[in-house]
C-alpha positions in Angstrom: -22.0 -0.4 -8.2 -18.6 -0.6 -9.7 -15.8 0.6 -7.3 -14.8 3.7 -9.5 -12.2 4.8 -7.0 -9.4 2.3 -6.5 -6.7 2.9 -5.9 -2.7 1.7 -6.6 0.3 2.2 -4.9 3.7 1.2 -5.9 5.4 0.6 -2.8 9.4 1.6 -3.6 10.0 1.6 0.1 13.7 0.8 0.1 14.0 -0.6 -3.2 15.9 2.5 -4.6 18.9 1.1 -2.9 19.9 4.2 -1.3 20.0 5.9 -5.0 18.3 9.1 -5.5 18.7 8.8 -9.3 17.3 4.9 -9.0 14.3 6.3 -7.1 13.6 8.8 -9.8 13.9 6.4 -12.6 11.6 4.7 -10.6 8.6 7.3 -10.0 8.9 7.7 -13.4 8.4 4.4 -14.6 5.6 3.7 -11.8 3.6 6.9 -13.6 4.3 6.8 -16.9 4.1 2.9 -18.0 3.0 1.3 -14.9 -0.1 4.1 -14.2 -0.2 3.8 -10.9 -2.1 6.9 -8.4 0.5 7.0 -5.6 4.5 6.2 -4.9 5.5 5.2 -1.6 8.8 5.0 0.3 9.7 4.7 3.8 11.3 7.0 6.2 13.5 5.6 9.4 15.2 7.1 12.0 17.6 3.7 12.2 19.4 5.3 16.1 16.1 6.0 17.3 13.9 2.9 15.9 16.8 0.0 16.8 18.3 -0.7 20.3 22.2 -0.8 20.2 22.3 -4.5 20.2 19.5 -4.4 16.8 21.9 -1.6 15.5 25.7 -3.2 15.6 24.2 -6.8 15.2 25.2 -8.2 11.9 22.0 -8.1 9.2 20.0 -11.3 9.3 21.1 -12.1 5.8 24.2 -10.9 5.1 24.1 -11.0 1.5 21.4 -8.4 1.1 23.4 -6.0 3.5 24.1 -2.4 2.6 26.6 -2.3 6.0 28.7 -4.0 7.9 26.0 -4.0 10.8 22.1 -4.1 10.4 22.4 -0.4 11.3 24.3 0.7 8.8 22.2 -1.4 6.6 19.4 0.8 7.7 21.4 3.8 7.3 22.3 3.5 3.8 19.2 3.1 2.4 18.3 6.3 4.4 16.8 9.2 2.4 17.1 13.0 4.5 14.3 14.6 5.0 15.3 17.7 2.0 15.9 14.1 -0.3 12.6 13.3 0.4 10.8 16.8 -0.3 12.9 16.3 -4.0 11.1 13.0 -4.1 7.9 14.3 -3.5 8.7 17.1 -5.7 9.3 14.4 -8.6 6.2 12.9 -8.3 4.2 15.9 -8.5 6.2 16.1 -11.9 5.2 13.2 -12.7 1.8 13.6 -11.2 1.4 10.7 -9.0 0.9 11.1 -5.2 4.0 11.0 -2.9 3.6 9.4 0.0 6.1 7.7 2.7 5.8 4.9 5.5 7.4 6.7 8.7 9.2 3.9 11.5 9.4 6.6 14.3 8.3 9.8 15.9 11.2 11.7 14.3 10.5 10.4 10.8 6.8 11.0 11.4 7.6 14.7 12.4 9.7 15.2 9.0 7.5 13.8 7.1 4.3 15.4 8.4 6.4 18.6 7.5 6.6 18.1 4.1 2.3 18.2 4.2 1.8 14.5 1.7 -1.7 13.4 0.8 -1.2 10.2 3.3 1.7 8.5 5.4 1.9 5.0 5.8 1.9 3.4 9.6 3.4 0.2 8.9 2.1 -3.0 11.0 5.3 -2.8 12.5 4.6 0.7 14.5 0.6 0.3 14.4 1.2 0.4 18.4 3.2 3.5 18.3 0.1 5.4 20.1 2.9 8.4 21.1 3.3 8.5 17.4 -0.3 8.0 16.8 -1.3 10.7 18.8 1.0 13.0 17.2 0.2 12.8 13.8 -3.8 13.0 15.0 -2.8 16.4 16.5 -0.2 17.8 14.1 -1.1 16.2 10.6 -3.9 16.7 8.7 -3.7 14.5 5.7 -5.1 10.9 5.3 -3.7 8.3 7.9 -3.0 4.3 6.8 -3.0 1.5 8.6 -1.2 -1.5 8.1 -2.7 -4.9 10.5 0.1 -7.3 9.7 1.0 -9.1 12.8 -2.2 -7.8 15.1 -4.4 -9.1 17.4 -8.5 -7.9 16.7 -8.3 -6.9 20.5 -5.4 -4.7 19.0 -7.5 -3.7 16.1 -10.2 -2.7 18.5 -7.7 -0.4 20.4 -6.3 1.0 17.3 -9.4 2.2 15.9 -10.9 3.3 19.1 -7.7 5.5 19.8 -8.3 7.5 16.3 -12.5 7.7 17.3 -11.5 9.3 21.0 -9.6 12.0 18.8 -12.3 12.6 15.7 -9.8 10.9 13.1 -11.4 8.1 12.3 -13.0 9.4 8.9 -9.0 9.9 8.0 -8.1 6.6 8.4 -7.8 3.3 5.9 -7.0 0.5 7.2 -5.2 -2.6 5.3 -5.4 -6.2 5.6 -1.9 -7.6 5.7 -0.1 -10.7 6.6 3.7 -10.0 7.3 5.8 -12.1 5.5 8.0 -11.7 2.5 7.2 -13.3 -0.1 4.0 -14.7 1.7 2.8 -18.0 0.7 -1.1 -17.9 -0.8 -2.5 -20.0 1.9 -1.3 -17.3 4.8 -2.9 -14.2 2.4 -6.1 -14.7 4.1 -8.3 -12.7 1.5 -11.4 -13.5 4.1 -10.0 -11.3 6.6 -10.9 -8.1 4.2 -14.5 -9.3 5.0 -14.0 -9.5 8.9 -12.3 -6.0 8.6 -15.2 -4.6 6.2 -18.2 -6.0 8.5 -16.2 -4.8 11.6 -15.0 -1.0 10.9 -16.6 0.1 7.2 -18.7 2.1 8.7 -16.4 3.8 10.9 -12.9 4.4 9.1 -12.4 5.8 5.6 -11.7 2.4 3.6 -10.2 -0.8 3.5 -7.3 -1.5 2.0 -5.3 -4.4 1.1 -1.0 -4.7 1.2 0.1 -7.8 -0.1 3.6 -9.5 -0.2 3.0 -12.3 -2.2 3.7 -13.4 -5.9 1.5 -12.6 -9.1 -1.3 -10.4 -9.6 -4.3 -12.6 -9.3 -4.8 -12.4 -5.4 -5.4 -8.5 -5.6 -8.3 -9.0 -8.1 -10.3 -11.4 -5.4 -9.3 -8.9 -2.8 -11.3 -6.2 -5.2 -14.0 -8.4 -5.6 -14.0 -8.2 -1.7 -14.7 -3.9 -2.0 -11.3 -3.4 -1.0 -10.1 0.3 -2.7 -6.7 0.9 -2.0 -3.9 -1.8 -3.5 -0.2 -1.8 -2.2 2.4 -3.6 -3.7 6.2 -3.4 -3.3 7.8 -2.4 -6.6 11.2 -2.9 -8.1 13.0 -2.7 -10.9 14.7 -5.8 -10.9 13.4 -8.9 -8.5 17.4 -9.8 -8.5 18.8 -6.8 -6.9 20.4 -6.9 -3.7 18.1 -6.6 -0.6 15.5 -8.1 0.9 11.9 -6.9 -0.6 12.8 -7.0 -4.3 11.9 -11.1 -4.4 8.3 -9.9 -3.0 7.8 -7.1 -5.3 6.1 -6.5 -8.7 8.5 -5.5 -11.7 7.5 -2.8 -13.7 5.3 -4.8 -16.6 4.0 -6.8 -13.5 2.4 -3.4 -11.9 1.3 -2.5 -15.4 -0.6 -5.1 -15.7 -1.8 -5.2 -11.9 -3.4 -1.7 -12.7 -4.9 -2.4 -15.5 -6.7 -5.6 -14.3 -7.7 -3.6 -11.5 -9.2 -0.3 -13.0 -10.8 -3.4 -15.5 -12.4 -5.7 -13.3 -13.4 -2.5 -11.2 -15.5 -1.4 -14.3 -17.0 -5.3 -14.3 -18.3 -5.2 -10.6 -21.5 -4.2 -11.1 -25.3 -4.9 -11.5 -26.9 -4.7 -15.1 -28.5 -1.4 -15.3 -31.4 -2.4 -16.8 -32.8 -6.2 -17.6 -31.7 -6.0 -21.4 -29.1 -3.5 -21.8 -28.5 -1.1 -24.8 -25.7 -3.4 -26.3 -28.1 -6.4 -25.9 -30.9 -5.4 -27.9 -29.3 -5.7 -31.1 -28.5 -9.4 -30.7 -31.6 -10.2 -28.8 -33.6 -9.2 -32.2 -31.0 -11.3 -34.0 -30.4 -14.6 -32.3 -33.1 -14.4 -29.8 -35.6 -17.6 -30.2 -39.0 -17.2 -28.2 -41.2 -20.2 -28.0 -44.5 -19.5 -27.0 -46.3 -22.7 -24.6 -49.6 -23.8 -25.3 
């Protein structure tokens, strides 16, 4: 049975640059000549998510710094939570879903006001159970999952945690490997299997949130019955900052979501032993021999 309902997300996260104009001309591009179902970005509370050493440390790489410290980094790229709701506002527009990864319980509680279709927990917060918890009480939309950098015992605790509370149903759950860009022999498309024989029947889907280069990867992880693609997306792979060398440009996204909603079509059974488009060249070209 073809799977009719995949899904793909452009992942903007940060890669507006801290330009509300950048990040429209982006939404727009993502639905208009990319065709993608959903736009993410990523919400951070940098005072409450970094210690003060994180915060006034200098950024790892300085030249993809925003600030003078990898706080202020953080801070620039910030979007408010009113900036946001003009976000989400733009993709209804331009009729994709908005969504947004949220860092900490502050982001998740502004975010979870503004009532999206899904938020993102990335890998990095997957252990967040206070946040967790709160968006299980207080949010009602679709919760997903990012396993980059997380044990199965984890996974195990993870997914039980959203059971005890009747979530579970809500929740999709990606297959990720954390690294940016990550080479192909660390993707580890076989883990989409382990996650599929382990929780398919418990959680909502599987998903699959890649960081590496090209497009071919996320056709095998289809052909794996995963439903729900993310990819970081940028205008420009040479822009300043740190995820644009990982993410799709626009034509690379168009074609990403085309091959997907393709091959999608492909993955399927023949409906009958000769089918309709068959019988016309079977009377044609087709040579029986009968034995004996």
């Amino acid at each position: 049975m073809a799977i009719t309902n995949v899904k793909i997300i452009a992942e903007i996260g940060c890669n507006h640059k801290g330009d509300m104009q950048i990040a429209h001309e982006m939404i727009k591009i993502a639905a208009q000549f990319c065709h993608v179902d959903i736009v993410k970005f990523q919400k951070r509370n940098p005072k409450e998510l970094l210690t003060p050493e994180e915060y006034n440390a200098p950024h790892p790489e300085p030249y993809h710094s925003y600030g003078k410290t990898y706080g202020e980094h953080r801070e620039f790229l910030e979007f408010n939570c009113e900036q946001h709701r003009q976000l989400k506002k733009w993709c209804e527009e331009w009729s994709v879903v908005y969504s947004s990864s949220v860092w900490d319980m502050t982001s998740a509680k502004e975010i979870a006001s503004l009532e999206p279709e899904m938020i993102k927990i990335p890998s990095a917060c997957n252990l967040n159970f206070d946040m967790l918890d709160f968006l299980c009480r207080e949010y009602e939309g679709e919760i997903h999952l990012s396993l980059g950098m997380t044990t199965h015992a984890e996974e195990e605790k993870i997914v039980k945690f959203f059971e005890e509370r009747n979530r579970v149903k809500d929740i999709v759950l990606y297959s990720c490997t954390s690294g940016y860009p990550v080479p192909f022999e660390d993707i580890c498309l076989k883990e989409i299997l382990r996650l599929k024989n382990k929780f398919e029947n418990k959680v909502k889907a599987i998903g699959f949130s890649g960081h590496h280069l090209g497009i071919a990867t996320d056709v095998a992880a289809l052909a794996y019955g995963t439903q729900y693609f993310e990819r970081h997306f940028t205008l420009d792979r040479t822009w300043k900052g740190t995820d644009h060398a990982a993410s799709l440009e626009p034509d690379g996204m168009r074609r990403l979501a085309r091959d997907l909603r393709n091959v999608s079509k492909a993955l399927t059974y023949k409906k009958k032993e000769i089918l309709d488009l068959e019988e016309a060249q079977r009377k044609k070209l087709k040579r029986i021999c009968n034995h004996g």
